[in-house]
N, C-alpha and C positions, 0 to 999 in steps of 0.2 A: 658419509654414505652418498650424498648429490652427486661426487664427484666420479662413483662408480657406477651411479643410473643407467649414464650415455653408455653403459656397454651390453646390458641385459638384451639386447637384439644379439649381437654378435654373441654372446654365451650359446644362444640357442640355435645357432647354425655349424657350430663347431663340436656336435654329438659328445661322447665321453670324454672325459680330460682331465689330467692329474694336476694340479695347483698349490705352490707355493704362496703361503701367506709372510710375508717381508717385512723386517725394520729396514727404512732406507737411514746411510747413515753416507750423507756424500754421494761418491760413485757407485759403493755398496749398498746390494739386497742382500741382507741376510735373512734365509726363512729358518722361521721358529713355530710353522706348523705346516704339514703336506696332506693333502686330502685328494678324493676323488667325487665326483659329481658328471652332471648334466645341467643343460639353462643355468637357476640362478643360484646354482648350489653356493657357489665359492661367493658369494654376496651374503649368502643368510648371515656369514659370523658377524657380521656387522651389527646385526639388528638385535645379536646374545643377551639378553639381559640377566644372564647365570652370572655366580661370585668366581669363576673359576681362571685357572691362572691365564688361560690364554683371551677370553672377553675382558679378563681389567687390562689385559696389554693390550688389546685392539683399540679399546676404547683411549687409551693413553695416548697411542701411535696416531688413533684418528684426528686429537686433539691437535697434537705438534704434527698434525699434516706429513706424519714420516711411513704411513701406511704405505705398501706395495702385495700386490697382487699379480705373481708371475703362475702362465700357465705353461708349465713343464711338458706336457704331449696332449693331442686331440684329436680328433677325430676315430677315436676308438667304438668301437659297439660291441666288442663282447668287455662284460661285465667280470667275469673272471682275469682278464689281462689289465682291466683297469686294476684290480686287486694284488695284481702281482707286481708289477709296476709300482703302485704306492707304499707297496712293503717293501720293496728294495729300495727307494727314497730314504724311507723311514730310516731302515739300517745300514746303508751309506752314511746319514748326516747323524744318528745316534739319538736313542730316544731321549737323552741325559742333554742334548742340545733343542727338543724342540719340545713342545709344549702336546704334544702329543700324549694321551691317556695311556694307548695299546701299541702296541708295536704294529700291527697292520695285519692284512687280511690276505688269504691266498697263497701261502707261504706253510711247509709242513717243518722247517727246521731256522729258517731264516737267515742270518748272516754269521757263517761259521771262519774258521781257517782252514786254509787247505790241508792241512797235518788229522783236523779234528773229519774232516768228508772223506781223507782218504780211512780215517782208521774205521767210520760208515761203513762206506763201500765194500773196502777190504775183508770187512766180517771181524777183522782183529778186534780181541777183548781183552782187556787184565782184569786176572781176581783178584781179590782185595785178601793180601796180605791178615793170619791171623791178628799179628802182633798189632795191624791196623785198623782194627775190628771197626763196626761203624754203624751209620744210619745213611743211607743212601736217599737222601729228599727229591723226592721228584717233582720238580717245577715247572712242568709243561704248563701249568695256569698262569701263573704269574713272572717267568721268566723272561727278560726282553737284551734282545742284541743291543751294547751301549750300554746297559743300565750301569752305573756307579756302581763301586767296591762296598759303599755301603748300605747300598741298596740288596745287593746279593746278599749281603750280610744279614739283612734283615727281615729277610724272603725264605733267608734257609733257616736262622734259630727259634723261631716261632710264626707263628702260635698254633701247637701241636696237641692233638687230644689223644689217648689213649697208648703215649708215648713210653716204651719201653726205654728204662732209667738205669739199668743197673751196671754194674763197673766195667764190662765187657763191650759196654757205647764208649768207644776212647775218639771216636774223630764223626765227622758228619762231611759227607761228600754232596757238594749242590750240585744237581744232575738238573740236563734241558737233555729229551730224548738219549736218556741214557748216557748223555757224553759230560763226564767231568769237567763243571767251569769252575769250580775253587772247590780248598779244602780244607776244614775247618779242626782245628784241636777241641774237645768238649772239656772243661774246668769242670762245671757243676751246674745241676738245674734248677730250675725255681718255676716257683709259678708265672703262670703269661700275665703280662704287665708291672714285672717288677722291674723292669730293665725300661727306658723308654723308646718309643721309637720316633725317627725323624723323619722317616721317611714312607711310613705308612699311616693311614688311617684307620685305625681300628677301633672299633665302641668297647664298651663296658661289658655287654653282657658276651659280647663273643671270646671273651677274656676268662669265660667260669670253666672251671676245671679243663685248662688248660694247660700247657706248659712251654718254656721258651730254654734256650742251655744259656748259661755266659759259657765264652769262647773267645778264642782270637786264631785267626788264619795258621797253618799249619806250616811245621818246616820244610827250609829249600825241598830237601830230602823227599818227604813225602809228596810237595807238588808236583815234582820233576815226575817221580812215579808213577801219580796218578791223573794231573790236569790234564785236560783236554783228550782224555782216553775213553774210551766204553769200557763201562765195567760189567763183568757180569754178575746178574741180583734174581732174587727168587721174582716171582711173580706177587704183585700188590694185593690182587684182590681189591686194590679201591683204594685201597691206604694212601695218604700222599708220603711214605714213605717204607723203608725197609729194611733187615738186619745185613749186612754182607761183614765177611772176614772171618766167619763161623757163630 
């Protein structure tokens, strides 16, 4: 921390500013957190005394003196562009690479393909196939540009309450604003917590009367069809998710 004091004047003449936090390894900074602030924002993580994944690596980095702190743009002052700006970082360098909790702020769809903004724009939809019948989960909470295959995985099979089960749920499509990013075959359901997870944190009690599917990713066939498309689905009503395929 001493060795970033000398900067705390210079923080606070260079108004908003977006900030990579960096393992130096040689002539590389690689950053494994991006944030936005003013004055001595991009200092406080130093002083974290939280268990969480990016304070026990600062704290490690500070030890073997391999800490770097790059500021990526400044002199900003609307608070909306610093927000927009730190979410395009984010999903540039991928949340799956940086120690980041959310994906970022300011941002209504985030980092898509050009195939998945044209089929936005264009208004183009597919229905979803009888034979493909399904649960359309809509992810807009927990969905992030980057995330791991088994993160998605984990995001879209549980943990569901009031979950219609019967033999006409043949696939479950993870949806971010409507647009198909995988798609999942449903085996059979069980109750939430008999499967583990790795990649979420979930308590006990948010686990009661619950439910989660086993599954595994869907064939070539079906993703070709359906990935990366808008499907069209009835309206939720709140639900995080919905019947499509009939």
């Amino acid at each position: 921390m001493t060795k970033f004091k000398q900067f705390s004047s210079t923080l606070k003449k260079i108004d908003g500013y977006i900030y990579a936090l960096c393992e130096i390894k040689g002539d590389k900074r690689n950053p494994f957190y991006i944030g936005k602030g003013n004055g001595n924002r991009c200092l406080q993580h130093l002083t974290d005394e939280t268990k969480t994944e990016k304070s026990n690596k600062i704290k490690s980095l500070l030890k073997n003196k391999s800490l770097g702190i790059d500021i990526l743009r400044h002199g900003i002052k609307d608070d909306s562009i610093l927000k927009l700006i730190e979410a395009t970082c984010i999903d540039l360098l991928g949340v799956d690479t940086l120690t980041n909790e959310v994906r970022g702020h300011g941002t209504d769809m985030g980092r898509m393909s050009l195939e998945e903004i044209d089929n936005i724009i264009s208004g183009k939809t597919v229905t979803v196939a009888k034979e493909h019948s399904g649960l359309a989960f809509l992810l807009n909470d927990t969905y992030k540009s980057g995330m791991t295959e088994e993160n998605l995985f984990e995001c879209t099979r549980g943990i569901w309450a009031n979950i219609p089960r019967d033999k006409t749920i043949k696939y479950a499509y993870a949806t971010y604003g409507d647009v198909v990013k995988e798609v999942y075959k449903i085996h059979s359901w069980v109750e939430a917590g008999t499967q583990q997870y790795f990649t979420r944190n979930i308590s006990k009690m948010a686990l009661e009367k619950r439910w989660e599917f086993i599954g595994k990713i869907a064939s070539k066939e079906i993703r070709e069809k359906y990935k990366g498309k808008v499907i069209e689905r009835p309206r939720s009503y709140g639900y995080g998710f919905v019947k499509v395929g009939g």
